[in-house]
N, CA, C, O and CB atoms as a CASP TS submission, in Angstrom:
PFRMAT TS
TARGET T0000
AUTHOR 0000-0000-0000
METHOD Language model
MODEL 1
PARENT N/A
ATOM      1  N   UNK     1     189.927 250.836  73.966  1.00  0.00           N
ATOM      2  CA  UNK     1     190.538 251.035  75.260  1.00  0.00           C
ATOM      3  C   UNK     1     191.099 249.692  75.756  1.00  0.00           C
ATOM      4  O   UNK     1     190.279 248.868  76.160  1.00  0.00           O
ATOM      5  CB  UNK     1     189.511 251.629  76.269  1.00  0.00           C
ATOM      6  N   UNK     2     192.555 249.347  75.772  1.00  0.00           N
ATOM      7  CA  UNK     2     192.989 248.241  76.131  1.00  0.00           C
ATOM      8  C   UNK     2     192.259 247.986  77.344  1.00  0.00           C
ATOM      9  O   UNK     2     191.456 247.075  77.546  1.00  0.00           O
ATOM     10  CB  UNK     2     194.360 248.210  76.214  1.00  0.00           C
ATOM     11  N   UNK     3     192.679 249.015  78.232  1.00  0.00           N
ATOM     12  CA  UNK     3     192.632 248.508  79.545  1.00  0.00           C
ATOM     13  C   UNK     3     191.147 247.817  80.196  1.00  0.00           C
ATOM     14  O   UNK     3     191.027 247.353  81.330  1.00  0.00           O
ATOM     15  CB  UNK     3     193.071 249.712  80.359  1.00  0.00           C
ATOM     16  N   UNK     4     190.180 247.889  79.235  1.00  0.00           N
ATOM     17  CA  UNK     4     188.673 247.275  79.176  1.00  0.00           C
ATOM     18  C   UNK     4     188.707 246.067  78.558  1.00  0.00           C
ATOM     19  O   UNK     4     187.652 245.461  78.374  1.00  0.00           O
ATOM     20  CB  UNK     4     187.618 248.122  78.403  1.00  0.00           C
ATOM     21  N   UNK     5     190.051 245.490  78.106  1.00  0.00           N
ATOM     22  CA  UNK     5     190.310 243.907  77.737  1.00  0.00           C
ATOM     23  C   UNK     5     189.741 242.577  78.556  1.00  0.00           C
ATOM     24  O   UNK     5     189.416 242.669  79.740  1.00  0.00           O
ATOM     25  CB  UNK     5     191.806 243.729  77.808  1.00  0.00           C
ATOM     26  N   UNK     6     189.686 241.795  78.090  1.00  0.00           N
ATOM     27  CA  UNK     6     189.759 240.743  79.514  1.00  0.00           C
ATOM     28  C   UNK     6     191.305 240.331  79.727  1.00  0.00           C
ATOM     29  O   UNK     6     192.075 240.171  78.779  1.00  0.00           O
ATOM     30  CB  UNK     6     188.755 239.093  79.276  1.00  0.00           C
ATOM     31  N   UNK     7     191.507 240.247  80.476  1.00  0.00           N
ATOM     32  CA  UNK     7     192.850 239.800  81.032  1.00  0.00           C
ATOM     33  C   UNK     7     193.345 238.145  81.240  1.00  0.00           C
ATOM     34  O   UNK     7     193.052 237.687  82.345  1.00  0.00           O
ATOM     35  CB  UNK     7     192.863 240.444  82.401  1.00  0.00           C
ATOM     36  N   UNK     8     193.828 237.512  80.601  1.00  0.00           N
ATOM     37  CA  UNK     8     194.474 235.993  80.909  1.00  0.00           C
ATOM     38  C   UNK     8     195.453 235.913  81.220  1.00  0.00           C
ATOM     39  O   UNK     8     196.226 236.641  80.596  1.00  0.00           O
ATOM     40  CB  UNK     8     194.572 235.114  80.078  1.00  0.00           C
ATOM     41  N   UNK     9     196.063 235.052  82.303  1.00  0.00           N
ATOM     42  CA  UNK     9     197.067 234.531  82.964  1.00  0.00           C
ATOM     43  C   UNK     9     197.436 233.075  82.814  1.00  0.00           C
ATOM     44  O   UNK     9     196.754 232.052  82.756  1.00  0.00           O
ATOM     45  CB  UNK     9     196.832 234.794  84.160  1.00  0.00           C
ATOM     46  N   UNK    10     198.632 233.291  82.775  1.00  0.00           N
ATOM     47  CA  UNK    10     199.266 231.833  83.067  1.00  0.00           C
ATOM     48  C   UNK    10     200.471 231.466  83.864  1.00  0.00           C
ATOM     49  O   UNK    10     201.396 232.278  83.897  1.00  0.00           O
ATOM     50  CB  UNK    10     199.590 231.292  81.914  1.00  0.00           C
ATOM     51  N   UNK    11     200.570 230.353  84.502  1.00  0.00           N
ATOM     52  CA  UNK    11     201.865 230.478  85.230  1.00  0.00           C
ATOM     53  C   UNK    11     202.940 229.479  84.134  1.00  0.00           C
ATOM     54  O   UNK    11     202.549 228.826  83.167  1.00  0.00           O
ATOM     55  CB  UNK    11     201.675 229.806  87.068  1.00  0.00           C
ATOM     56  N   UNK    12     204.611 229.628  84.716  1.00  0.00           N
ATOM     57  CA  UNK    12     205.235 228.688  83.744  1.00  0.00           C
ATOM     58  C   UNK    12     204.446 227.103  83.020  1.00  0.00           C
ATOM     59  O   UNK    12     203.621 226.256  83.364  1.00  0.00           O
ATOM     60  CB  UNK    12     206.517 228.300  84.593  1.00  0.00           C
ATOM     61  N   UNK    13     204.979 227.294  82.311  1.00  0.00           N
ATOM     62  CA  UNK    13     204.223 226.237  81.407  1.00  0.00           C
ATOM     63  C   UNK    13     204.708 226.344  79.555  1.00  0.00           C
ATOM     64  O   UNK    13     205.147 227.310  78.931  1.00  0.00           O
ATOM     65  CB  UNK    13     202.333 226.651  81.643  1.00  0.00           C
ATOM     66  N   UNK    14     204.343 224.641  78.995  1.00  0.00           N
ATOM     67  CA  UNK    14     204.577 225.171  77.608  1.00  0.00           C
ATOM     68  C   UNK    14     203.398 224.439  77.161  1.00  0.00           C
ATOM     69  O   UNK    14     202.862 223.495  77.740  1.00  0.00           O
ATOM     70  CB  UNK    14     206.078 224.856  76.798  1.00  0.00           C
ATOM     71  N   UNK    15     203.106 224.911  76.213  1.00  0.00           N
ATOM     72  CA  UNK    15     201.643 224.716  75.211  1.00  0.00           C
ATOM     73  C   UNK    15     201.620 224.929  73.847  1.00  0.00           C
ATOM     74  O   UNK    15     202.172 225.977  73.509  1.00  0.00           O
ATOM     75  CB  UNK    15     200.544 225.641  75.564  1.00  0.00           C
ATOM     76  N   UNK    16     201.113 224.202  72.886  1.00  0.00           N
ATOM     77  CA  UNK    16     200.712 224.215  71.560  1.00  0.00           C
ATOM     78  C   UNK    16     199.108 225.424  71.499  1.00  0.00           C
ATOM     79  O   UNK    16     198.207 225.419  72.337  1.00  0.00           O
ATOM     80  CB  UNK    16     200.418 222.345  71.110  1.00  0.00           C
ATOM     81  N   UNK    17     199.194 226.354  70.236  1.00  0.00           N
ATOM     82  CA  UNK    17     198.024 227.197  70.707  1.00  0.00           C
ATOM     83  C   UNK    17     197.628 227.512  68.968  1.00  0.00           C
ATOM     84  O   UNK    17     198.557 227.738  68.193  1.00  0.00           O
ATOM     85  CB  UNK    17     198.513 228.799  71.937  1.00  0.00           C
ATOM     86  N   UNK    18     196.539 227.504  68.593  1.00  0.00           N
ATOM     87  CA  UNK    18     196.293 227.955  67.213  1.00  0.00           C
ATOM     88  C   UNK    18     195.143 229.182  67.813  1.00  0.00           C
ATOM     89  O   UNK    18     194.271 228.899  68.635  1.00  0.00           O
ATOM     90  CB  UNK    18     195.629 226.536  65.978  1.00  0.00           C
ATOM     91  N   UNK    19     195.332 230.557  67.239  1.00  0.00           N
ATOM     92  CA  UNK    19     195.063 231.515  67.698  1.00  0.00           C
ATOM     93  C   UNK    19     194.220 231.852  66.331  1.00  0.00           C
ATOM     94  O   UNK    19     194.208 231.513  65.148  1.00  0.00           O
ATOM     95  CB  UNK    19     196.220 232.317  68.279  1.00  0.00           C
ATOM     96  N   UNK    20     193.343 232.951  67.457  1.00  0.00           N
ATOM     97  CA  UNK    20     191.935 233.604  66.339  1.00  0.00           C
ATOM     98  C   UNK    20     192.797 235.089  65.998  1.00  0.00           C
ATOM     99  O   UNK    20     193.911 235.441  66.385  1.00  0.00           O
ATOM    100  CB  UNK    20     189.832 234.014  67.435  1.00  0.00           C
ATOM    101  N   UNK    21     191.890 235.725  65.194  1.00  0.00           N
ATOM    102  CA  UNK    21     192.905 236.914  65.050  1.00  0.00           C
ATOM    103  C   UNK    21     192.670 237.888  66.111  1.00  0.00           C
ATOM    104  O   UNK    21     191.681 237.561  66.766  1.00  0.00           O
ATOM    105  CB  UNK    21     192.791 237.670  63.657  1.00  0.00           C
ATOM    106  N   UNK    22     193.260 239.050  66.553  1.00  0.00           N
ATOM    107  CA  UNK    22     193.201 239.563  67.796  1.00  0.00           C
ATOM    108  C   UNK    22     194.611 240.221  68.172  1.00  0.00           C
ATOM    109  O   UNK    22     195.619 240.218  67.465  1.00  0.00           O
ATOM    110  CB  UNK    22     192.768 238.465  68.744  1.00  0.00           C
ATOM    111  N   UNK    23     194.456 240.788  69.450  1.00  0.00           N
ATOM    112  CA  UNK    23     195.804 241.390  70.013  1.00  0.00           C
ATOM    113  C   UNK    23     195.949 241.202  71.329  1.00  0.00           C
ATOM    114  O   UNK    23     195.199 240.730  72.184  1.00  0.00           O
ATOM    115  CB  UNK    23     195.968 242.819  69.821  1.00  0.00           C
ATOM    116  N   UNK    24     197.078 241.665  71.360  1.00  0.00           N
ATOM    117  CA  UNK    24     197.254 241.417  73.322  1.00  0.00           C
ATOM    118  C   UNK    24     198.177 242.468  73.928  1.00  0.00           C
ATOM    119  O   UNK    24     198.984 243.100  73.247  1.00  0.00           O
ATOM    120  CB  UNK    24     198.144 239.715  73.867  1.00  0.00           C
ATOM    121  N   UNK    25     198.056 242.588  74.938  1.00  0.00           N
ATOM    122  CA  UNK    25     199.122 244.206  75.557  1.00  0.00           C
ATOM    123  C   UNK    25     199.819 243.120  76.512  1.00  0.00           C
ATOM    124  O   UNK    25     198.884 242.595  77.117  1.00  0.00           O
ATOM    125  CB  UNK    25     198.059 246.055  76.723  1.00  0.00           C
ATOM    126  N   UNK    26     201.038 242.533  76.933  1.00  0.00           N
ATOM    127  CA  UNK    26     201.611 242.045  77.674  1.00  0.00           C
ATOM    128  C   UNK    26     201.892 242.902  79.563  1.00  0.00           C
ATOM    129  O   UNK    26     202.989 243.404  79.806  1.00  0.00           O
ATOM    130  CB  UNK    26     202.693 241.814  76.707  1.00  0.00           C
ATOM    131  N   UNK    27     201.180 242.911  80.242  1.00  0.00           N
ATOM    132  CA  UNK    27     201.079 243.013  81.139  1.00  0.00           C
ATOM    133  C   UNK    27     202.729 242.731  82.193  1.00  0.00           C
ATOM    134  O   UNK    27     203.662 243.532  82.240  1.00  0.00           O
ATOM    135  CB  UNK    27     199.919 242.298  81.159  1.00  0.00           C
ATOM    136  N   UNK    28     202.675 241.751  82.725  1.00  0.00           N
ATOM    137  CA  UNK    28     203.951 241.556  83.079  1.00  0.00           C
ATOM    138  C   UNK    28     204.216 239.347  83.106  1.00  0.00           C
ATOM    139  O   UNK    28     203.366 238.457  83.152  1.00  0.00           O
ATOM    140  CB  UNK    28     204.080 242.605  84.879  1.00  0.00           C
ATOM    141  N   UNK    29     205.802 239.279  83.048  1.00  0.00           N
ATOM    142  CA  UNK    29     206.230 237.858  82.336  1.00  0.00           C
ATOM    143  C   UNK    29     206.710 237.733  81.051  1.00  0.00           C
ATOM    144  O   UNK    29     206.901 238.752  80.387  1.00  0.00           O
ATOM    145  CB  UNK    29     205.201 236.997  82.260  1.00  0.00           C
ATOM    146  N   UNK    30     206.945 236.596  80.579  1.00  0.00           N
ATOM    147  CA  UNK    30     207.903 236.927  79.496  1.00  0.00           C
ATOM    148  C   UNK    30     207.526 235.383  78.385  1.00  0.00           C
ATOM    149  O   UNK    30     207.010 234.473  79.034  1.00  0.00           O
ATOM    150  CB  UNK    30     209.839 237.091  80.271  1.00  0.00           C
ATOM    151  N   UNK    31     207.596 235.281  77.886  1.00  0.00           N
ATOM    152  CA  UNK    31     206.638 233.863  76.955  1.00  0.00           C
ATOM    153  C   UNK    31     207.784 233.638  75.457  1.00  0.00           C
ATOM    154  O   UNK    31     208.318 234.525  74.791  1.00  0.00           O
ATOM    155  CB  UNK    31     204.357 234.637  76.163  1.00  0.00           C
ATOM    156  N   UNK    32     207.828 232.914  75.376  1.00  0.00           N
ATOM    157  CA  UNK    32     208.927 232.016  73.883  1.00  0.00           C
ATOM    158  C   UNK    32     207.712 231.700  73.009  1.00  0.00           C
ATOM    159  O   UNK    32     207.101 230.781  73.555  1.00  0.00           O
ATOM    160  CB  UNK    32     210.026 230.061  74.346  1.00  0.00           C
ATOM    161  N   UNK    33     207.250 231.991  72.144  1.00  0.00           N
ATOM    162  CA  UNK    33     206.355 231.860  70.942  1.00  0.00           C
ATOM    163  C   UNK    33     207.252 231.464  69.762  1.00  0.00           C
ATOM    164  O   UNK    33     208.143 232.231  69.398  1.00  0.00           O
ATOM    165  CB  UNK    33     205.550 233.244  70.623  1.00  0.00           C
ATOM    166  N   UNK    34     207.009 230.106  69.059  1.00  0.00           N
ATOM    167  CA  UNK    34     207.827 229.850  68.205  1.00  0.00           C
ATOM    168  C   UNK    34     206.609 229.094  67.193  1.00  0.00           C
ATOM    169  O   UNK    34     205.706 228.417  67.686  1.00  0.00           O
ATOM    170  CB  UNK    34     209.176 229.025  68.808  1.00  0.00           C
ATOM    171  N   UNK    35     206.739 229.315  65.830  1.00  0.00           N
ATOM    172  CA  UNK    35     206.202 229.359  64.433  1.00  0.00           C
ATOM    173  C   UNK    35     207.040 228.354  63.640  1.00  0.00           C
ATOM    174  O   UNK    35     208.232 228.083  63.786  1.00  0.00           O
ATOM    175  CB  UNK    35     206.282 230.858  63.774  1.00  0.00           C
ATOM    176  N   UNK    36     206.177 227.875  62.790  1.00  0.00           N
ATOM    177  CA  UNK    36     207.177 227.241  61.681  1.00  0.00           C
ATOM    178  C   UNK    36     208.244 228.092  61.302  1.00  0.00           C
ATOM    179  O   UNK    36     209.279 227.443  61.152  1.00  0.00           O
ATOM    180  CB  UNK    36     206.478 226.891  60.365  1.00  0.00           C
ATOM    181  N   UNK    37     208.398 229.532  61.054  1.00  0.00           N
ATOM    182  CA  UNK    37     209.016 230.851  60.499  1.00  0.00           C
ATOM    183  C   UNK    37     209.925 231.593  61.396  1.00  0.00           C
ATOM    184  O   UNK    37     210.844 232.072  60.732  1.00  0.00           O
ATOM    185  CB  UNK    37     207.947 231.816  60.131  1.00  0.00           C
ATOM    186  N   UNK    38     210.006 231.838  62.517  1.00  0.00           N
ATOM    187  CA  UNK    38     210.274 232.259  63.610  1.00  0.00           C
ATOM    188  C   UNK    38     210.369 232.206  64.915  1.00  0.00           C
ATOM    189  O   UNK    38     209.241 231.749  65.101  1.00  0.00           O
ATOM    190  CB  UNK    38     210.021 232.670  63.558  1.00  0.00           C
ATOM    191  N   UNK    39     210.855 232.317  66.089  1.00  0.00           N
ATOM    192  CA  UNK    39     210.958 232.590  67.355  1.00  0.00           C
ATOM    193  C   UNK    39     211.402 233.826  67.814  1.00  0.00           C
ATOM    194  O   UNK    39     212.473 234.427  67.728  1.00  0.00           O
ATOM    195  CB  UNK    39     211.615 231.777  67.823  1.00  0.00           C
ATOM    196  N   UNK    40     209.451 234.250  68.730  1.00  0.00           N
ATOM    197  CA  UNK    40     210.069 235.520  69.088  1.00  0.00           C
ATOM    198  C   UNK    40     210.055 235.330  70.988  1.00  0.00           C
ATOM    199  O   UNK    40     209.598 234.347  71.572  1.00  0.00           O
ATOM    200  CB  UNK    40     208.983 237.031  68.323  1.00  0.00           C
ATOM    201  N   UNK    41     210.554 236.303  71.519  1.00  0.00           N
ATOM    202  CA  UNK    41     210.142 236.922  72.766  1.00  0.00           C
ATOM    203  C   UNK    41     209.630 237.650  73.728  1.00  0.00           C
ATOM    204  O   UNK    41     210.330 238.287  74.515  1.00  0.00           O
ATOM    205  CB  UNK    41     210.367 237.020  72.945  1.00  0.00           C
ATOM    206  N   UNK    42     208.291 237.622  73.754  1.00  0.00           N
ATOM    207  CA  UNK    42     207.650 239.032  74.082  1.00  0.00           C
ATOM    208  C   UNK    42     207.471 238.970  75.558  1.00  0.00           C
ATOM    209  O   UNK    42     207.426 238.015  76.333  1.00  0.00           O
ATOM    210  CB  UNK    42     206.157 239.350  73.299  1.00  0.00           C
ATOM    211  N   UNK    43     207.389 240.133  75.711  1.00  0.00           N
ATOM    212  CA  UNK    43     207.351 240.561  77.493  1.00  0.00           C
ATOM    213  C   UNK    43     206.723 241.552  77.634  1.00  0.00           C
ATOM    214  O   UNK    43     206.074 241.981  76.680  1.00  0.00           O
ATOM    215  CB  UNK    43     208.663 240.917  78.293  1.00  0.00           C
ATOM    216  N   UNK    44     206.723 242.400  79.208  1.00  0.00           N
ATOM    217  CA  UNK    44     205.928 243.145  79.707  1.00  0.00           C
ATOM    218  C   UNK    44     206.384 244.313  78.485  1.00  0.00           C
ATOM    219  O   UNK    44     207.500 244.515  78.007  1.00  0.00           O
ATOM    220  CB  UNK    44     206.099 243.371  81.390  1.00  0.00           C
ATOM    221  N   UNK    45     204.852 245.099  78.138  1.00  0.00           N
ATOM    222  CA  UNK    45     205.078 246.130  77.322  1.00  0.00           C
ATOM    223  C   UNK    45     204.898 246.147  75.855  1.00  0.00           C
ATOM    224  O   UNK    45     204.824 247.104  75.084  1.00  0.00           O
ATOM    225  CB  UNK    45     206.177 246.428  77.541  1.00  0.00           C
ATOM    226  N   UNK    46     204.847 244.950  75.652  1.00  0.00           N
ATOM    227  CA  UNK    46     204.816 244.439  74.426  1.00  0.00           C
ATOM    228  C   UNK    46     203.270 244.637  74.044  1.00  0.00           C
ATOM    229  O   UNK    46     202.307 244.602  74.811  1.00  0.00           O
ATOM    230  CB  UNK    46     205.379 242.943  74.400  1.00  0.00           C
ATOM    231  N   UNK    47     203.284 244.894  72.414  1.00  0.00           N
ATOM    232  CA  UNK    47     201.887 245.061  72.206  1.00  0.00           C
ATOM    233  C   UNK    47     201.920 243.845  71.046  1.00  0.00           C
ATOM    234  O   UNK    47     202.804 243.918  70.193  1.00  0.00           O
ATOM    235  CB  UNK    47     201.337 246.761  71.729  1.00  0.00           C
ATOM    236  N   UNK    48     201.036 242.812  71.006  1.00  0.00           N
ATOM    237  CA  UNK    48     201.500 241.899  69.768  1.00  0.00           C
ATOM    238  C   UNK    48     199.827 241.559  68.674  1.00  0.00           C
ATOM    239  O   UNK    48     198.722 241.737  69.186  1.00  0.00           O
ATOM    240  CB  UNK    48     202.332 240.061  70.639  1.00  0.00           C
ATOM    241  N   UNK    49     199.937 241.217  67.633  1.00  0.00           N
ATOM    242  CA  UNK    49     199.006 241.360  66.593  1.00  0.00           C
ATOM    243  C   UNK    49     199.032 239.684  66.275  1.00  0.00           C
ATOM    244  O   UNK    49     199.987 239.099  65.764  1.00  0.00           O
ATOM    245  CB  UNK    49     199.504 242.536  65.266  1.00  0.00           C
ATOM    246  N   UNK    50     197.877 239.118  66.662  1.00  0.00           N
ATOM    247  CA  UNK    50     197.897 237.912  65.727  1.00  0.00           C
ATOM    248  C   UNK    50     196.919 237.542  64.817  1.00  0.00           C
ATOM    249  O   UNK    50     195.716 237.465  65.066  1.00  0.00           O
ATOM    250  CB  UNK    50     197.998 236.883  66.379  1.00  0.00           C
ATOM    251  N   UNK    51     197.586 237.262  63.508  1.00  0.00           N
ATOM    252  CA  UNK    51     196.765 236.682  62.593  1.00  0.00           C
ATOM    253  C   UNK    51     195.902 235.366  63.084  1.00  0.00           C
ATOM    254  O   UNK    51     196.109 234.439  63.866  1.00  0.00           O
ATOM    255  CB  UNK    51     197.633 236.370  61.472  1.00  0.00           C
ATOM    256  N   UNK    52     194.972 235.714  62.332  1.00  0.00           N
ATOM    257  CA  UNK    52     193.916 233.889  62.708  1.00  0.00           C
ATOM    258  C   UNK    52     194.170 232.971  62.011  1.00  0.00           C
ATOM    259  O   UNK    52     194.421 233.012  60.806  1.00  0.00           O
ATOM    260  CB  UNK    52     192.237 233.723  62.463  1.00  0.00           C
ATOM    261  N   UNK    53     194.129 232.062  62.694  1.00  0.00           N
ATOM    262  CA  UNK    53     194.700 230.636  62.051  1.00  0.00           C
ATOM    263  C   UNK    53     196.450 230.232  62.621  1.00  0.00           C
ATOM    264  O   UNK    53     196.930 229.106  62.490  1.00  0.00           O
ATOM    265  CB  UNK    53     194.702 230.890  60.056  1.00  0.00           C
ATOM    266  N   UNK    54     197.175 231.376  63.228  1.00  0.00           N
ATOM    267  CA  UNK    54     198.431 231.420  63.734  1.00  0.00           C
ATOM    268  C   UNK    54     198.444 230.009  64.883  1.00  0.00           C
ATOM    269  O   UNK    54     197.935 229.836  65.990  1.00  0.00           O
ATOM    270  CB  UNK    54     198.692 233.043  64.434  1.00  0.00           C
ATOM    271  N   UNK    55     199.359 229.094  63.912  1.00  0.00           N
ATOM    272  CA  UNK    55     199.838 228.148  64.617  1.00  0.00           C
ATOM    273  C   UNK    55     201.079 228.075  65.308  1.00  0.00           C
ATOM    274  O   UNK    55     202.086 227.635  64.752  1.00  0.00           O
ATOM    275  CB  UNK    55     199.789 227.334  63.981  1.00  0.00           C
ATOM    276  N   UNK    56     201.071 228.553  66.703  1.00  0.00           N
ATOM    277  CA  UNK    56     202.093 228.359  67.670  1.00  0.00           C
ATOM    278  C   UNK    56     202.653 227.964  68.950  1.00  0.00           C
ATOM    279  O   UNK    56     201.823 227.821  69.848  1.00  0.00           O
ATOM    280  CB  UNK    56     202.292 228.908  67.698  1.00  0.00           C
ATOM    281  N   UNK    57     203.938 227.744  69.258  1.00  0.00           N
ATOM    282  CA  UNK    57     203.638 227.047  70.623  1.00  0.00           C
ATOM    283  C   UNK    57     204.305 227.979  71.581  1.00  0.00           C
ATOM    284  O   UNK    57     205.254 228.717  71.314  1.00  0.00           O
ATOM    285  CB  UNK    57     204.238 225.449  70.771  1.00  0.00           C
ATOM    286  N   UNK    58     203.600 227.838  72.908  1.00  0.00           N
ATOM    287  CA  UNK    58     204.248 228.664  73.433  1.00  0.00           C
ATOM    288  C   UNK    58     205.171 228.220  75.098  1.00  0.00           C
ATOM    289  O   UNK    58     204.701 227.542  76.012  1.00  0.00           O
ATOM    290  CB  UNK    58     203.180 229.719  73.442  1.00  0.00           C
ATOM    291  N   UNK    59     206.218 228.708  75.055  1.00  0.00           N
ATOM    292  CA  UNK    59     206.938 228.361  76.167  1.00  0.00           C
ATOM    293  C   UNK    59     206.871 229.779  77.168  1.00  0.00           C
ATOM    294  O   UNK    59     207.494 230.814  76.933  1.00  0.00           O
ATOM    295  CB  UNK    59     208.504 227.861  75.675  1.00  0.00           C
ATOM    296  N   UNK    60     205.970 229.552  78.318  1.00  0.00           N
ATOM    297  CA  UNK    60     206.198 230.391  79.326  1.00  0.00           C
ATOM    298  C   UNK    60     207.300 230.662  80.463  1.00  0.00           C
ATOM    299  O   UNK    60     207.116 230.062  81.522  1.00  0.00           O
ATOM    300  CB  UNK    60     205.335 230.227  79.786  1.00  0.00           C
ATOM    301  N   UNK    61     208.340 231.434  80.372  1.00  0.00           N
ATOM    302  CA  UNK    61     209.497 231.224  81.389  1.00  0.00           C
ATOM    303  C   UNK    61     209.187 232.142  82.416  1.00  0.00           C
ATOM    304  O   UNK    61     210.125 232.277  83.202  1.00  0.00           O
ATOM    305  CB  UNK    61     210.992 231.484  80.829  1.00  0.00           C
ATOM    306  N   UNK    62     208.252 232.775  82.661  1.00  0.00           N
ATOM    307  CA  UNK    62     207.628 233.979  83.611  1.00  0.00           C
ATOM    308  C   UNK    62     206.497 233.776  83.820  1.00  0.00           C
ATOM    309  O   UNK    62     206.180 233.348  82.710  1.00  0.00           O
ATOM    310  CB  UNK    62     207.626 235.323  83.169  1.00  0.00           C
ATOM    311  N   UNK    63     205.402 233.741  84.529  1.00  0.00           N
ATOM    312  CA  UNK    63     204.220 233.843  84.516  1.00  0.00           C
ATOM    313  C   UNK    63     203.786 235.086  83.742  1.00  0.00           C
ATOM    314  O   UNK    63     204.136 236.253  83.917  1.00  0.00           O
ATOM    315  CB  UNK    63     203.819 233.758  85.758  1.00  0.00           C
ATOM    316  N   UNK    64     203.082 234.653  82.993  1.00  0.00           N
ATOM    317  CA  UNK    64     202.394 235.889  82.331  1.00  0.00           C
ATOM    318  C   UNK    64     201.006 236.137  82.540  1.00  0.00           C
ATOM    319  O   UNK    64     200.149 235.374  82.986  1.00  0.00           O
ATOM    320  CB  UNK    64     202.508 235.837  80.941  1.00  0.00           C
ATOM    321  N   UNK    65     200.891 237.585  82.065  1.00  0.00           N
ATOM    322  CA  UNK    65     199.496 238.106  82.366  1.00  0.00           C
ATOM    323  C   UNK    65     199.362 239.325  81.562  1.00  0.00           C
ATOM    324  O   UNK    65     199.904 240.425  81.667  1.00  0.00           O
ATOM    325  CB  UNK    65     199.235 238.420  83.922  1.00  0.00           C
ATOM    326  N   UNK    66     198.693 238.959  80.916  1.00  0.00           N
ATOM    327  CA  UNK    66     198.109 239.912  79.470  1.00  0.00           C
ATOM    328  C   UNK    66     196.342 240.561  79.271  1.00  0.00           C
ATOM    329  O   UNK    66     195.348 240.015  79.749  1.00  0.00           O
ATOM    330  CB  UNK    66     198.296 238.683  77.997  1.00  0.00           C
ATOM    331  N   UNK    67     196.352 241.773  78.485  1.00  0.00           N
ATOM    332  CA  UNK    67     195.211 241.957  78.497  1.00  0.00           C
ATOM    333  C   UNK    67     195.123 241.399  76.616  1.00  0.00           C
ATOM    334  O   UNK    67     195.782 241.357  75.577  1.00  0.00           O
ATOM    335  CB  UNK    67     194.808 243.616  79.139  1.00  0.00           C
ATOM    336  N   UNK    68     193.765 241.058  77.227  1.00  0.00           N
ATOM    337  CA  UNK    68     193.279 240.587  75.103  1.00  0.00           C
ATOM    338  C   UNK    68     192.327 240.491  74.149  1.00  0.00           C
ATOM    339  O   UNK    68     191.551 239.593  74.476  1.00  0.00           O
ATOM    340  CB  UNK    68     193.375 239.465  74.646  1.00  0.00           C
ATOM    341  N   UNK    69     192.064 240.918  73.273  1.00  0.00           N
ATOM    342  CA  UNK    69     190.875 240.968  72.114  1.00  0.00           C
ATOM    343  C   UNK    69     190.661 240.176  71.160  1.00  0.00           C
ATOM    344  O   UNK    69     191.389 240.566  70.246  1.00  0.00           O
ATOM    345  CB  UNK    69     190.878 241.942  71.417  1.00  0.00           C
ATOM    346  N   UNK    70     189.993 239.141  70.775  1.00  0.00           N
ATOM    347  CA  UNK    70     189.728 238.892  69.479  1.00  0.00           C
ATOM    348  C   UNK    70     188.726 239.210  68.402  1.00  0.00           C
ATOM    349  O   UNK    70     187.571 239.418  68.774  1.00  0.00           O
ATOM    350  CB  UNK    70     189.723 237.988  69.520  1.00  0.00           C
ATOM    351  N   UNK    71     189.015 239.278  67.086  1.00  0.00           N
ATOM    352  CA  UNK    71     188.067 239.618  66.679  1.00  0.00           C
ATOM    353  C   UNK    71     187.325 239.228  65.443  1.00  0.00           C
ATOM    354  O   UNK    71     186.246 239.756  65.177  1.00  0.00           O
ATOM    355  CB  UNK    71     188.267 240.531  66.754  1.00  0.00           C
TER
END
């Protein structure tokens, strides 16, 4: 049940982040996640999957607020 997640927020901001594995439901805001491999854009609605060990940085242009699991 997502909605039994804990929920994290952030306001604009950019950050370096190495992530456990886990998921997140994007709530509302909008975040620049960029990889050695890629740059994506995720926003409200978004459901996203991260591998552990995922080294990325992230640029917040929205405040965001997400629900999230690791596991």
């Amino acid at each position: 049940n997502i909605l039994s997640w804990s929920i994290w927020s952030c306001y604009i901001s950019s950050f370096d982040w190495e992530l456990s594995e886990g998921s997140c439901l994007i709530i509302q805001g909008e975040v620049i996640i960029k990889t050695k491999l890629e740059t994506i854009t995720i926003s409200a609605g978004d459901f996203i999957i991260f591998l552990k060990g995922l080294k990325c940085h992230w640029q917040v242009i929205q405040p965001i607020k997400k629900h999230y699991t690791f596991t």
